[in-house]
C-alpha positions in Angstrom: 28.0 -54.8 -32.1 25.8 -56.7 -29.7 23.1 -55.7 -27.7 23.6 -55.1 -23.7 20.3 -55.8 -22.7 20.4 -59.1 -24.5 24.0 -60.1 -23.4 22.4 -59.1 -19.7 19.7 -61.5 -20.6 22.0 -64.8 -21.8 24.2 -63.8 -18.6 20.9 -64.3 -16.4 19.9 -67.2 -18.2 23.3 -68.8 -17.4 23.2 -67.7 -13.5 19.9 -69.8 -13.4 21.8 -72.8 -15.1 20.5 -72.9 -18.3 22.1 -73.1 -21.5 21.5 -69.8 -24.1 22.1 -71.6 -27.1 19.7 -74.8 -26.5 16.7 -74.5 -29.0 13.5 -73.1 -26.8 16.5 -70.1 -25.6 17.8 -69.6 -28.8 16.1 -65.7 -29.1 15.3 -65.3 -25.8 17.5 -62.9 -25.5 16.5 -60.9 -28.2 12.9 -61.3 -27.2 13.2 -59.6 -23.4 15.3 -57.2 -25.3 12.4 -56.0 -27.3 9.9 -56.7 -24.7 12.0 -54.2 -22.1 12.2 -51.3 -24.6 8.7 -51.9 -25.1 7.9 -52.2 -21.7 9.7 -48.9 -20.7 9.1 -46.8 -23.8 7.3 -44.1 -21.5 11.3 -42.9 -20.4 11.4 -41.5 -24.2 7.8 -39.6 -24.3 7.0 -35.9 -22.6 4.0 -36.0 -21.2 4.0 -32.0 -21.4 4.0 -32.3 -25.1 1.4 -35.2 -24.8 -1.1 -32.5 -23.2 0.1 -29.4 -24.7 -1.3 -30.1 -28.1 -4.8 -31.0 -27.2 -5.7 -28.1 -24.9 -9.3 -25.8 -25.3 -10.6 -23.1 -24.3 -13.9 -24.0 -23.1 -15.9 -22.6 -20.1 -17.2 -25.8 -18.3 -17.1 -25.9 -14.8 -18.5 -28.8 -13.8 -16.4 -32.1 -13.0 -14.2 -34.4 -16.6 -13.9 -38.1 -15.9 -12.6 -40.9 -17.5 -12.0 -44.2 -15.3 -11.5 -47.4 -16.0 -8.1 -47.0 -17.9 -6.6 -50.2 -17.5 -2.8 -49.9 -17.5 0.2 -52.9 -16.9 3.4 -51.2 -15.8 6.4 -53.0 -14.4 7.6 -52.7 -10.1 10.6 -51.2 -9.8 11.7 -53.3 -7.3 11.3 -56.7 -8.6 10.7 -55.5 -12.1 7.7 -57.7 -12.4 4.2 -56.7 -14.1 1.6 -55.0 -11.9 -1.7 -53.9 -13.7 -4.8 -52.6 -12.9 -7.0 -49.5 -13.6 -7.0 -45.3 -13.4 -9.4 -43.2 -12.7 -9.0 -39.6 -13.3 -11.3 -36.5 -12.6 -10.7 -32.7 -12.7 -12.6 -29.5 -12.4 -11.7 -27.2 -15.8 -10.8 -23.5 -15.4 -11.3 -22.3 -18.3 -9.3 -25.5 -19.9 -10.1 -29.1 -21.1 -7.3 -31.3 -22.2 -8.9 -34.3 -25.3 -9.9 -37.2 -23.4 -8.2 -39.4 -25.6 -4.7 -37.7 -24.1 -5.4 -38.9 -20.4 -5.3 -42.6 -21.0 -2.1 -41.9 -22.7 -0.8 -39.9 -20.0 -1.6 -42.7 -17.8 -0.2 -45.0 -20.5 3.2 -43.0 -20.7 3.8 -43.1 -17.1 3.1 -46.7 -16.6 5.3 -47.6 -19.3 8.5 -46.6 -17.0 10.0 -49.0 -13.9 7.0 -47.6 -11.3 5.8 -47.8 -7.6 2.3 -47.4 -7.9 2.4 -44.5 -5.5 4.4 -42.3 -7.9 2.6 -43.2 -10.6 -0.6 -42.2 -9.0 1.5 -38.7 -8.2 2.9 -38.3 -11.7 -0.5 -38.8 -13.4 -2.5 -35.7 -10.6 0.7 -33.0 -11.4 1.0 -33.1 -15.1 -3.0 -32.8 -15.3 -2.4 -29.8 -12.4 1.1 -28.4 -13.9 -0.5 -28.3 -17.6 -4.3 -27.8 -17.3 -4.2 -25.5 -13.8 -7.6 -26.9 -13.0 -9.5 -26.4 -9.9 -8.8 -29.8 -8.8 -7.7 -33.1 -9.7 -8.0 -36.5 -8.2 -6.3 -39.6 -9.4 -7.7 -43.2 -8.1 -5.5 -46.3 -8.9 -6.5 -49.9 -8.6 -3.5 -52.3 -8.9 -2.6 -56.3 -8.3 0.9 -56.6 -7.8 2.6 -59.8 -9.2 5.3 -59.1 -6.7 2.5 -60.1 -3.8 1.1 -63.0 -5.7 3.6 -65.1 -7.5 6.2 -64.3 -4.6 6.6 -62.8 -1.1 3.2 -63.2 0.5 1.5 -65.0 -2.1 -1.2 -63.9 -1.4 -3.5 -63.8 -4.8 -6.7 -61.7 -4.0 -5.2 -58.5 -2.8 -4.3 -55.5 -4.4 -3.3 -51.8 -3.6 -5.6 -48.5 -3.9 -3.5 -45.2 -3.8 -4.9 -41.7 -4.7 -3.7 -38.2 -4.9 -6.4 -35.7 -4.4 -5.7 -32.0 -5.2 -7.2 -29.1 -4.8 -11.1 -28.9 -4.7 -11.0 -32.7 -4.6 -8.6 -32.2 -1.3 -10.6 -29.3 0.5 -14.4 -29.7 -0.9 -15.6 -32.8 1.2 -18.6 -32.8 -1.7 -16.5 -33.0 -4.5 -14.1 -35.7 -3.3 -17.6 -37.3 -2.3 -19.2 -37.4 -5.9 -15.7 -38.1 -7.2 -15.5 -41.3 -5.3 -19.1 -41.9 -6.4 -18.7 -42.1 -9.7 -15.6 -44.7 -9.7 -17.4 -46.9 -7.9 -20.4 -46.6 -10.5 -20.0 -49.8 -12.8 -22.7 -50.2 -15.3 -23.6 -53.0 -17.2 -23.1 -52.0 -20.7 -22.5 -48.6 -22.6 -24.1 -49.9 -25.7 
């Protein structure tokens, strides 16, 4: 039985005029095939079962970071890479999730055919659904291929989106000291 995603792919190849079957193309088919699923492997994981199993009870009030999670997801539109990086903060009530399970939230939902909008969305209301923090905000840094290699061209720009949710929407302060610590870049952990 053969492979639809590869058949798609030797279908493409000959719509661009070149030949499947010539020696560099050979398993090029079966490469993008493996590459997509890869690529798009975030359809087949729950992110509620991704946080549900590494939740605490722990009374800590003050503000959980991790930022700097670098990320590659593909446009829906063009379905061509755009990457970047996540930040992620929240305010516990009474919960903390591992922080090894937000970069693979972030990883899941990047791993699916994205706007980067939506992803920044998806990331803030699993972490609000699950946790039921105080607040959450969610800072994303991407460079779009479709803007560089294509359209525009233009190669230095990129797109910031956030989702700020409760205090980090109505406590100025706390979307203040939020922002302050993205931007905060040391030199070296070590």
């Amino acid at each position: 039985m053969s492979d639809p995603i590869e058949d798609a792919v030797r279908t493409i190849l000959n719509e661009l005029g070149e030949k499947p079957e010539r020696d560099g193309l050979q398993k090029t088919p079966s490469r993008v095939a493996a590459a997509m699923r890869f690529f798009t492997k975030g359809y087949a994981q729950d992110p509620m079962a991704t946080l549900n199993d590494a939740m605490f009870d722990v009374e800590y009030d003050e503000m959980v970071l991790v930022k700097d999670i670098e990320f590659y997801s593909l446009c829906e539109h063009h379905m061509v890479p755009f990457f970047g990086r996540i930040h992620v903060g929240y305010i516990p009530n009474g919960k903390v999730v591992g922080l090894s399970k937000i970069p693979r939230l972030v990883e899941m939902f990047a791993r699916r055919l994205q706007v980067q909008e939506r992803m920044t969305m998806e990331v803030a209301g699993i972490i609000e659904d699950v946790l039921k923090p105080q607040g959450v905000g969610v800072v994303v840094e991407a460079k779009h291929l479709c803007m560089v290699m294509r359209g525009v061209e233009k190669h230095n720009s990129f797109a910031i989106t956030s989702s700020m949710r409760g205090v980090f929407e109505s406590d100025s302060k706390t979307r203040a000291e939020f922002m302050e610590l993205i931007r905060h870049r040391p030199d070296s952990f070590v």
